[in-house]
N, C-alpha and C positions, 0 to 999 in steps of 0.2 A: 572611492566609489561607495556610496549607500547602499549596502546590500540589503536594507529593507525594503529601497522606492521599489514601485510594483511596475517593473518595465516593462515592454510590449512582448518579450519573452516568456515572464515571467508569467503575464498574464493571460498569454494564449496558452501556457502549459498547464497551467490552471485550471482553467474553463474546460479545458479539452479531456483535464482528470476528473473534474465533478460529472462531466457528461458521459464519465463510461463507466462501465460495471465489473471490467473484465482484467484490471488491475495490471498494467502494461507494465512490460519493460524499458529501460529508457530508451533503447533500441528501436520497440514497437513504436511510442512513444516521439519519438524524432522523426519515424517515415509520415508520421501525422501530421507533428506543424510543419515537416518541411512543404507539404501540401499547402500552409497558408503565408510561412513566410521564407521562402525556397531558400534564401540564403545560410538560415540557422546549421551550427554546428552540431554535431553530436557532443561535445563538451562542454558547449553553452548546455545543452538539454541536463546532462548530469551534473553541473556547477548550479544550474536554477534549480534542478530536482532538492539537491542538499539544502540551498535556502530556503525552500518553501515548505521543506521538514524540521529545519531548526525552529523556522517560525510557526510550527504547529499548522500550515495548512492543508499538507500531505501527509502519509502514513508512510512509513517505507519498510515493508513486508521484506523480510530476508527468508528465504525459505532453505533449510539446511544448510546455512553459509555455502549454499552454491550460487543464486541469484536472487538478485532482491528486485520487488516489482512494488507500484505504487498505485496508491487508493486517495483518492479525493475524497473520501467520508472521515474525518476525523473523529467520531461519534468513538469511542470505547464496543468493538465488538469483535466477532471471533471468524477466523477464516477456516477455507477447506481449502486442503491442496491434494491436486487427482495426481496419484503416483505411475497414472497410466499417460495422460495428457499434459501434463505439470499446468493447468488451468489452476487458477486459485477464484476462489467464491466465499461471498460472505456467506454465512450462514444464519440461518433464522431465528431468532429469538434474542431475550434480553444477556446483556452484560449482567456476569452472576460477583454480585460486590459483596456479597456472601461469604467468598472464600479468602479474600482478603482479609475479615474476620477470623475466619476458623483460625487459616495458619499465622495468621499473628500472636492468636491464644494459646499455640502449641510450637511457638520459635521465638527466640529473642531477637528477631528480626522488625525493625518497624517498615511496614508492607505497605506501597502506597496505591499500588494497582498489581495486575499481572496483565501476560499474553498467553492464547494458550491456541498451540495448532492441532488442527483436525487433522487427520489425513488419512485415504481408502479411494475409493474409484467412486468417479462422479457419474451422474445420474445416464449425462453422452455415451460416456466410453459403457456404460452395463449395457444402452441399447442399441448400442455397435455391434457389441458381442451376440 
């Protein structure tokens, strides 16, 4: 099998990631397209999820090697994760390529990007409290 062709899996998990903001689990994820194509597995969900990470069209947020959740923005930028609600959010502003600079200047390392996570209580849970 072609694990590039863009099968009707592949491409409703897609569509379904570019249209949300709120960075699903494959779990979350699955309760969704099983809504448009009932039959789908949970394993199809996570074997499409990996292809369409290798091929750069997803993000796949590991968040403390506890769980990883996935972003349809493949753009280079920086998450939040609420250590009260484990929501994850992108957050506002630009990707700083600045520091890939710095610490290349002050490591014998050649740096070709980084990740870098946020993490404290989201805007929700402060006005819950």
């Amino acid at each position: 099998m072609n694990q590039k062709r863009m099968t009707r899996q592949r491409k409703t998990i897609l569509n379904m990631l570019k249209r949300r903001k709120d960075h699903p689990t494959a779990s979350e994820l699955y309760l969704e397209v099983r809504e448009e194509i009932p039959q789908v597995s949970l394993g199809t969900i996570y074997r499409n999820l990996n292809v369409l990470r290798d091929l750069g069209e997803v993000q796949e947020i590991n968040i403390n090697n506890k769980f990883k959740r996935y972003d349809g923005n493949t753009q280079q930028h920086y998450h939040f994760y609420c250590l009260e609600c484990s929501r994850v959010y992108d957050l506002e502003g630009s990707y700083q390529e600045e520091l890939d600079r710095i610490f290349s200047e002050k490591n014998p390392h050649q740096i070709m990007g980084h990740n870098a996570d946020f993490f404290g209580t989201c805007a929700h849970c402060i006005e819950e409290t």
